[in-house]
N, C-alpha and C positions, 0 to 999 in steps of 0.2 A: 173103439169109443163106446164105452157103456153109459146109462144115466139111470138114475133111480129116482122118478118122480113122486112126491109126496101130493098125496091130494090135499088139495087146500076150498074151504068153506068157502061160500059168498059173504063175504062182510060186507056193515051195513055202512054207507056211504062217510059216514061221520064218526066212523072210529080214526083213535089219532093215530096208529097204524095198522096197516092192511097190506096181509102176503098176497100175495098174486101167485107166487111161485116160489117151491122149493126143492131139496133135493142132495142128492151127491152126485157127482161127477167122477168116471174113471177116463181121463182124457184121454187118449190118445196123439200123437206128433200131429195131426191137424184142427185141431181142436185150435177155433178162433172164434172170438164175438163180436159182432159189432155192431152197437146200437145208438144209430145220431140220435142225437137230442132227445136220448132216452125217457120216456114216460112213467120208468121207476128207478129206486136205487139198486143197486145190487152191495151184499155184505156176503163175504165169501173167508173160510179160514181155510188155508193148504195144511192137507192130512201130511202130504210128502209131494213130493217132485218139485216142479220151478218150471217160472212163467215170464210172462212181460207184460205189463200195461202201459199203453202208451197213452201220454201225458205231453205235457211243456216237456216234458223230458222222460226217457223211458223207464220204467221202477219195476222191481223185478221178487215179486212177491216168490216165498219158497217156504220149506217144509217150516212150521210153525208162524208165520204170520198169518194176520188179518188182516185183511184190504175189504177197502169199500168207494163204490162212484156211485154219486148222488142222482138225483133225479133232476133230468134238465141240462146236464151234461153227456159229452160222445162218451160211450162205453167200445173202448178197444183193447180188446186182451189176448195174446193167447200163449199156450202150452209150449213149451220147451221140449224140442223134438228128442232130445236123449233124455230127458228123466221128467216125460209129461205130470201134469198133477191130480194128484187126486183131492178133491175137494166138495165140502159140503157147505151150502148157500141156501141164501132169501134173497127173491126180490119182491121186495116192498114199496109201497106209497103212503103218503099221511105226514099229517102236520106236526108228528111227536120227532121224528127223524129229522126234520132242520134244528128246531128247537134244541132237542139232547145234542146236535155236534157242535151247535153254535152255545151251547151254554159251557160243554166240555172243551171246548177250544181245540177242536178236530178238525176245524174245516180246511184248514191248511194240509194237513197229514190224509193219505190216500191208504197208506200201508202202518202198521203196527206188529210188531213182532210180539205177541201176548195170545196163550194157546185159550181160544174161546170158545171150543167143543162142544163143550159141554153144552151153551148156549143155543146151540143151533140145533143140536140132539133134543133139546128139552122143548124150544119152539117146534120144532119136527111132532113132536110127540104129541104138543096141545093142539095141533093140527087134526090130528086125528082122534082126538079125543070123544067118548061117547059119554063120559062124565060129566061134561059140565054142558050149560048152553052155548049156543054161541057167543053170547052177551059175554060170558063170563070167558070163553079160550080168547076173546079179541083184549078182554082187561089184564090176564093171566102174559098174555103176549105182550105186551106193552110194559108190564113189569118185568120181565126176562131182559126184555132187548134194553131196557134202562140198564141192570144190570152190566149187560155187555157192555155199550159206552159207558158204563164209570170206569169196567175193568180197562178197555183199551187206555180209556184219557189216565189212567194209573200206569202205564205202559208204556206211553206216548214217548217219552226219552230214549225208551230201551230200546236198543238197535244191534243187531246180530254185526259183532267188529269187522269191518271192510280193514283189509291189511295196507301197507302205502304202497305197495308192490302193485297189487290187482288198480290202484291209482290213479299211478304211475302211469299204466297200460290204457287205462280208461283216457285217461288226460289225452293220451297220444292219438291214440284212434280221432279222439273227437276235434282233435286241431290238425287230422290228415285224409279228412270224411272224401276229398278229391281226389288222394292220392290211391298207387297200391302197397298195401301193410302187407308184410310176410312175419311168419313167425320169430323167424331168426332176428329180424329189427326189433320185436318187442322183448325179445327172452334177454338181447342183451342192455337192456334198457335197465332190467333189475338183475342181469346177470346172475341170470339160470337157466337152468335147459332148456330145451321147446315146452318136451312135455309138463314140468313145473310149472311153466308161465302159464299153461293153458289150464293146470289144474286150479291154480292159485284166480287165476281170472273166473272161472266158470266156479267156484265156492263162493265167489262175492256175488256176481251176478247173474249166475245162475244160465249161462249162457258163455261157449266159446268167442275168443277173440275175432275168430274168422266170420261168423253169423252174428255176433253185433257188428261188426265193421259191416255188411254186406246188407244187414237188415236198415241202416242210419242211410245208405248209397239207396236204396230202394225208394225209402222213403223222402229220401230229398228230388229219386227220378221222378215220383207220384206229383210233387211241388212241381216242378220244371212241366211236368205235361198238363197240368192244371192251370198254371198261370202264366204260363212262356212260350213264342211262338218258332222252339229252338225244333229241329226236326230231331227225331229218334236217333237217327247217327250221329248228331252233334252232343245228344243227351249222356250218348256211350262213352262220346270222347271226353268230352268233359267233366264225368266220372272218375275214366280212366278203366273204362272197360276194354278186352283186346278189341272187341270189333262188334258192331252192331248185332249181329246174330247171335252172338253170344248172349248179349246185354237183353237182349227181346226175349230169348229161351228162359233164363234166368227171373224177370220179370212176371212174367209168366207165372212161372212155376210158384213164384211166391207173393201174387195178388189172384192167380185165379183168371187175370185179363192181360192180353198184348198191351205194349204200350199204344197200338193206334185205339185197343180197344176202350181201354180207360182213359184215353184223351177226350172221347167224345160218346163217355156216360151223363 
């Protein structure tokens, strides 16, 4: 995991926006963020690779969109362990950022598939600028990032084509979240190989069928130890895990915490 931090100026309280933080990102397979009821937005474009944000439902930003989560919203995202992302961001605050999504009619849309490079490279840039005053990179910045939301809200339609195959696959998974999915039940759902099924799913959302099924089972165990007083081996079974040790190892390995230990964070 590499990061390249841009230095960013003290801006003065009552500009209508203000960087806090910028930068590129070379992720890495453990590259995760997550920030409750986060204190800024984050606006992020994927140079390459493929991710997840999780949402009311998970969305799966990759090589040429733009994604953004607002201020005052959980920020949960991360990297796609076989083709982590590389990416370059702002996180910002200020009153110009609800205004521009709420006048562009973005505030429903998280992701955008519209290459905004340019935009970030050029805020990057007035960042570190010794040309102008501060007065003037905070005015210079707020005209760029308008820029950016008109190009997204010009975009907002355009959607990289999800096939009815990778659908198909999705549909099933998500009405068999209890059960165990193998590959051979999905491939012949749209009757093709294994390996096709897996590449035709992981082109749409950027993630195999085996680790979104496993990642949606995690996070319904996360729900169960949060609000339910079922024990860990009932959690397993009722997954449809083989056996609680497995279910705890697994858990583990992809929150960071046992489930006794995350029960009682």
């Amino acid at each position: 995991m590499k990061e390249i931090f841009v230095p960013c100026p003290i801006f003065d309280k009552d500009e209508p926006i203000i960087v806090h933080l910028a930068g590129i990102s070379y992720c890495d397979k453990n590259y995760r963020i997550y920030r409750p009821n986060s204190s800024v937005a984050c606006f992020e474009y994927v140079i390459s690779g493929a991710g997840t944000i999780v949402k009311d439902k998970l969305l799966h930003p990759q090589e040429g969109d733009t994604y953004f989560l607002l201020e005052g919203d959980n920020h949960e995202y991360f990297s796609s362990e076989d083709s982590p992302w590389t990416k370059i961001w702002i996180n910002v605050s200020g009153p110009l950022i609800t205004s521009l999504i709420n006048t562009y009619y973005l505030h429903n849309r998280n992701i955008v598939h519209c290459n905004t490079e340019k935009y970030f490279r050029e805020i990057h840039s007035l960042l570190v600028s010794t040309e102008y005053s501060l007065k003037e990179i905070a005015s210079k910045i707020s005209i760029v990032f308008h820029e950016m939301i008109q190009a997204l809200a010009a975009n907002r339609d355009t959607n990289i084509d999800i096939s009815d195959d990778a659908i198909i696959i999705k549909n099933y998974i998500d009405k068999n979240i209890y059960n165990q999915i193998n590959i051979e039940d999905l491939s012949k759902l749209i009757y093709k190989t294994n390996e096709h099924a897996i590449r035709i799913f992981k082109k749409a959302y950027g993630i195999t069928p085996y680790k979104y099924h496993i990642y949606n089972k995690i996070k319904i165990a996360e729900n169960m130890l949060r609000d339910t007083d079922l024990s860990v081996k009932e959690i397993a079974l009722t997954l449809n895990f083989c056996d609680e040790h497995y279910f705890s190892n697994l858990f583990k390995f992809k929150t960071g915490k046992s489930p006794k230990e995350y029960r009682y964070l």
